[in-house]
N, C-alpha and C positions, 0 to 999 in steps of 0.2 A: 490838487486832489490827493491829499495827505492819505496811507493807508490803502489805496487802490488800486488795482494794475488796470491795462488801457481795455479791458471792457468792460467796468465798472462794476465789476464784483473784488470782493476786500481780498486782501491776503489771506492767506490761512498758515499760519507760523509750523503748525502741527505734521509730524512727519505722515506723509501718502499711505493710506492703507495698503499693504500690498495683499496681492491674491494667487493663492498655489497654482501650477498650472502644468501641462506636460511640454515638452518641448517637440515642436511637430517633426524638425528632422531627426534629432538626436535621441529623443524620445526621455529625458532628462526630466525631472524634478523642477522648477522653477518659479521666481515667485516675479511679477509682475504687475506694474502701480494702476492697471485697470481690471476691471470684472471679462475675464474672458467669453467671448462671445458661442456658443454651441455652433458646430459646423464651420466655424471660422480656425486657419491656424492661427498656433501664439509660437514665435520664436525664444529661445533663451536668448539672454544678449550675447555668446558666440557665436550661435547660425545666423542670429538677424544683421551683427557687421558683416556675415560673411556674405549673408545676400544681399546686402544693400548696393546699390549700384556707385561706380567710385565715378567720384567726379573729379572733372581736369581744371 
């Protein structure tokens, strides 16, 4: 399967659109490779490793 990743939709060589977004702890500026959801938070990537839970 030349050209496909395993659920059978093609690559897309093209860089991720990113989208503005505020950052729910920090309250920061930030951009983010999906469509943020209304009502949902978006982290910046320094609160979201800080909230991510660490694994052993």
């Amino acid at each position: 399967m030349e050209g496909r990743n395993r659920s059978g939709g093609r690559f897309n060589d093209s860089p991720r659109e990113m989208h503005k977004a505020t950052c729910a702890d920090c309250k920061n500026e930030c951009e983010v490779p999906f469509k943020p959801t209304e009502g949902k938070p978006v982290y910046c990537k320094e609160c979201f490793s800080k909230r991510k839970p660490q694994r052993f």
